[in-house]
N, C-alpha and C positions, 0 to 999 in steps of 0.2 A: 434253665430258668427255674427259680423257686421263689412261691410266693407263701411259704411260710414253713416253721418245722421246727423241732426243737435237737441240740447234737446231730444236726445231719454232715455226713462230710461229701466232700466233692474232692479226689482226690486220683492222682496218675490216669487222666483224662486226656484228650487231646481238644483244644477247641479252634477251630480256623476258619476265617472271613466270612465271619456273620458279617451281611451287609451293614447292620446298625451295633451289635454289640457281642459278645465272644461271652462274656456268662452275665447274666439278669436275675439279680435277689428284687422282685419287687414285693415287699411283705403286705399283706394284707393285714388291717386293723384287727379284723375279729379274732386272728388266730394265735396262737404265740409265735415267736420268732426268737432265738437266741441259741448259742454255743455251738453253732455250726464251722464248719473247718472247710475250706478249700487250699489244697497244700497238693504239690508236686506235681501241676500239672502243665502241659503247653500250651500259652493263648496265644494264638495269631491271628494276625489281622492284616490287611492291606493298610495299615492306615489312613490317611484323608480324614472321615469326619467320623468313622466307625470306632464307637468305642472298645478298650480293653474290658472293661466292666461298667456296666450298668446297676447302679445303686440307689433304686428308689428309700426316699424314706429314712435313709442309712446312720443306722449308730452300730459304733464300732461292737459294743455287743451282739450284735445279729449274727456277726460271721467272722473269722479272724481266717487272713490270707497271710502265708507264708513258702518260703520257698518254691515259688514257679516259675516258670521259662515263659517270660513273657517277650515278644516281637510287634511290631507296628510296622513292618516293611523298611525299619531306619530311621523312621517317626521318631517322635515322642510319644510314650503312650499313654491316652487318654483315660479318663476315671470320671465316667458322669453320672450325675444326679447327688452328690455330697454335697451340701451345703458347705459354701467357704474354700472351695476348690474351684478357681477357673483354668477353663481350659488350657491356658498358654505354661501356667506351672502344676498340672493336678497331682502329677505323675511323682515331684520332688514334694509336693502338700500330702499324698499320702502314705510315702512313706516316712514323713515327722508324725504322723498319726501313731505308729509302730504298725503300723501293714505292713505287708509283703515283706516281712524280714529273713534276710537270705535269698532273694531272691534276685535272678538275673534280666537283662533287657540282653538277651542276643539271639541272634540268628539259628532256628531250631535245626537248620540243616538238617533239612525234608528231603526224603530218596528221592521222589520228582512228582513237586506239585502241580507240575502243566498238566501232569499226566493223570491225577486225582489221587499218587503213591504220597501217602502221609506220616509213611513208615521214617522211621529216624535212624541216620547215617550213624557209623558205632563210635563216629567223633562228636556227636549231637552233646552241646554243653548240658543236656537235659537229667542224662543220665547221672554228673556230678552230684545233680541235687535230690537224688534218690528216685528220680522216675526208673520205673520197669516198663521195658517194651513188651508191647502188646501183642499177643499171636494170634495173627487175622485168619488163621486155615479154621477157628472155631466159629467165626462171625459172618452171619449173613445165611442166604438158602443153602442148602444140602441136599444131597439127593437120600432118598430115606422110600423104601417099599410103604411107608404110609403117609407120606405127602405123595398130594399134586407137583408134576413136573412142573418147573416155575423156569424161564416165559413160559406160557403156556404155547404151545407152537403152531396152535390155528388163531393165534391172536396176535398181530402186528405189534410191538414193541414201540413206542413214538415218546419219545420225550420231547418237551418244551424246551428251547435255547434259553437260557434264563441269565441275567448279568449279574453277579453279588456283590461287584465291586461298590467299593460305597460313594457316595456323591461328592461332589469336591462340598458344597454347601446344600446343606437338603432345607436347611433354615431360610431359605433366598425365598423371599417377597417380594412381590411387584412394587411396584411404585405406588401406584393408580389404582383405586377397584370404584368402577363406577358402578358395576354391576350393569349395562346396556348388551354386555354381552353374554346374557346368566338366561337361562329360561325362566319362568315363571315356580315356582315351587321348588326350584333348584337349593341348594347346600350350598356353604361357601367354597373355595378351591383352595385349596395349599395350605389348611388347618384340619383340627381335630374338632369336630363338632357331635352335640351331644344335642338330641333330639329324644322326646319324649313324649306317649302320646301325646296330647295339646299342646305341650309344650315344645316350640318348633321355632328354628331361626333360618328363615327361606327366604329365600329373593320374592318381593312382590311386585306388583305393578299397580298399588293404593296407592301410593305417593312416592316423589322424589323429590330430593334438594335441585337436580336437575336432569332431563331426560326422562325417563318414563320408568324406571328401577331404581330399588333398595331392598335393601335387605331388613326382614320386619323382624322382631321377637316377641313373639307370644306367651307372654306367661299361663300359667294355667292352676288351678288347686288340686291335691294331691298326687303330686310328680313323686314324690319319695325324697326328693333331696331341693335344696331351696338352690342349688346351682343351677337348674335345671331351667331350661334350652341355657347350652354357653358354647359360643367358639374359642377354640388356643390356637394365636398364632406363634408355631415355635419358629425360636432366633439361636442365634448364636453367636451374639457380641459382648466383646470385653475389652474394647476401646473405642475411641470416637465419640460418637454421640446419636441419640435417634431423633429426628425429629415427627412426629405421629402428626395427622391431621385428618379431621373428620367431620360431618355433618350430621346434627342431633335432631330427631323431632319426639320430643316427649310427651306423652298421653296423660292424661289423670293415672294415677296409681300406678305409674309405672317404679320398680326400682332397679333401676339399671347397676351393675356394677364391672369397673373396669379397672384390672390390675396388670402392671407389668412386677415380672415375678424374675427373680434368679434362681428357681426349682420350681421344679409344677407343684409341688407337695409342702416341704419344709422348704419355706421362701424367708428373703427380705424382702418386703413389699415397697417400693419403687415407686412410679404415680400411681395415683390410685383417686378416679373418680368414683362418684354414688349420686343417685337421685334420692329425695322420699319420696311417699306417698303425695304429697303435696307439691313438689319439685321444685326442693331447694337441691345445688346441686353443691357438693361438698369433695373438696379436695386433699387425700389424707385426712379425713374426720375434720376439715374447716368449712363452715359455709360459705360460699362464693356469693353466689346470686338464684334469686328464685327464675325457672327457665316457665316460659312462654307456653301455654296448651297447644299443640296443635302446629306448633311454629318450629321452623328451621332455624338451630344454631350454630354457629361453626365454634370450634374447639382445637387450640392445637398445644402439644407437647413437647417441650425439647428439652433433653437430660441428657448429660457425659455420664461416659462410662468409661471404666477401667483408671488408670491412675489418675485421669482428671474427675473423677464421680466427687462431690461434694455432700453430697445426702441430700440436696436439692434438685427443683427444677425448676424450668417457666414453664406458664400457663396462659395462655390467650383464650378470650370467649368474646364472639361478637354476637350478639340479640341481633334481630332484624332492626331494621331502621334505625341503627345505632352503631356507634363509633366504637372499635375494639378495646377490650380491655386487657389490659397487662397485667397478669399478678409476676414479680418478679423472688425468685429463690423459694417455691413453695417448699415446705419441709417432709422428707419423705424420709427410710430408712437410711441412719448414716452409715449402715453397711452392706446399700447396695447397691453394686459393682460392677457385675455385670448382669445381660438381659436373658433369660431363657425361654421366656414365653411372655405372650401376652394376652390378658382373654376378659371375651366379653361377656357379663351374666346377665340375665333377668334372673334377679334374689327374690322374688315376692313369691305371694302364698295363695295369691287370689290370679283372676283372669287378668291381664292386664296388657298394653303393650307399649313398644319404642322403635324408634326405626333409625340407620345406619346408612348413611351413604358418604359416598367421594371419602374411602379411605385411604389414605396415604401414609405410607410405612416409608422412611428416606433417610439412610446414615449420612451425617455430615462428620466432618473433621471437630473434634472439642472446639477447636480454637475459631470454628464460627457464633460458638456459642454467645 
């Protein structure tokens, strides 16, 4: 992993089944990032949903990959976090970028990986491409008159069983979150959420659209970042269609904001709700309808993705006591594709709050659309 540096290389390494990803540039803003090298090295992976590289952020100046022995178990091998690379072609998307030039997708022909022997057979195609093998009798403890004997031999030895294999989909969402089954002050489940003193998105028991839970957002002044409290629900669709559906109750001064994103970082923004201060409630920068104080609204989304994605979506909003409304082809990025996340903010600056129930995340076929 490197999250910044300027000429660093990464080079006749071995890397194998990181459960999520085999090497991670995620740069950070503040630092510089460029003219870095990763060249002749072996990635493996089990494939399924584990990436070959993980590329937050990514411009092809940050790092240039060429000739490595890269494996996915027979896969295809994956390449995420680029913008404009979906999953199902990333691997032929980056190398028209001119990455990985010279380089192979074959079977590293490992001495014996059951066995945790990572050493390369002297038929290993690795070698072709200038990798040097590694001599392990320098790596690791030693015995030496001024170290400690290592185990130490009045102390048990216990390792943890541990599975690295990676998930078929780590992206998989429930259907339903009513929240009835959440304790009170709990976190969401199966997202990345971002709490901050005051600012906190927790299951409450103040109100609900129905049952006795929801999930509240409290905004707060002086969080450090205006995204602050936000959950990311991460996906991993690049066909079909999603259909979203949820229950709103908006406060004075709340500013809610909800994107579905194709990158967590450098995105095409996709649907995308807002409230103001006032709560009007605005769809891609259009105004809809001003929402109700205090009042429960339902809200739902449905957008194709992958070859059927039009840069549109539908939007439904029903007010209480009132008949549903259809906004139909709302206008969102026409280039974007597929889904990778989705996440909810509280953007404001002051105290304020919103609350979230009966979320439903549910892939359809495009052609229900």
């Amino acid at each position: 992993m490197s999250n910044a540096g300027v000429d660093n290389v990464v080079e006749n390494n071995v890397f194998v089944n990181g459960q999520k990803s085999q090497v991670y540039f995620n740069p950070w803003n503040k630092f510089p990032t460029s003219g870095s090298r990763c060249e002749r090295n072996v990635v493996a992976s089990r494939g399924k949903s584990a990436d070959l590289y993980r590329l937050n952020r990514f411009e092809d100046s940050f790092v240039h990959f060429e000739r490595n022995l890269v494996w996915a178990d027979g896969q295809k091998p994956n390449v995420g976090g680029v913008p404009g690379l979906t999953r199902r072609d990333s691997w032929e998307g980056w190398l028209k970028r001119g990455q990985d030039q010279g380089s192979e997708v074959a079977d590293p022909q490992f001495v014996d990986p059951a066995k945790g022997d990572y050493r390369l057979k002297p038929t290993s195609p690795a070698f072709r491409l200038g990798f040097k093998a590694i001599d392990l009798s320098t790596i690791g403890n030693y015995a030496d008159p001024d170290r400690r004997t290592w185990p130490r031999p009045e102390v048990p030895v216990v390792r943890d069983e541990v599975d690295y294999a990676p998930t078929v989909s780590p992206a998989t969402q429930p259907a339903l979150r009513d929240y009835e089954d959440y304790a009170v002050g709990e976190p969401e489940r199966g997202a990345h959420v971002g709490n901050k003193d005051a600012g906190t998105a927790l299951v409450t028991d103040e109100t609900a659209a129905g049952g006795k839970h929801s999930l509240k957002f409290t905004d707060a002044a002086g969080l450090g970042q205006n995204f602050l409290p936000y959950i990311t629900y991460p996906f991993e669709l690049e066909s079909g269609a999603l259909r979203m559906a949820f229950d709103l109750r908006w406060e004075t001064g709340a500013l809610m904001a909800l994107d579905w994103r194709d990158d967590p970082y450098n995105y095409n923004m996709g649907p995308n709700l807002t409230t103001s201060a006032d709560g009007w409630l605005s769809a891609n920068g259009k105004r809809m309808l001003q929402l109700p104080v205090g009042r429960w609204v339902h809200l739902e989304i449905l957008c194709a993705l992958g070859p059927q994605a039009t840069g549109k979506y539908d939007l439904t909003l029903k007010l209480p006591d009132a008949e549903p409304q259809v906004f139909k082809e709302v206008a969102c990025s026409p280039k974007f594709e597929t889904l990778n996340c989705i996440v909810f903010m509280a953007v404001g600056e002051a105290p304020a709050v919103f609350y979230v129930d009966h979320l439903a995340l549910r892939p359809e076929a495009a052609e229900n659309k």
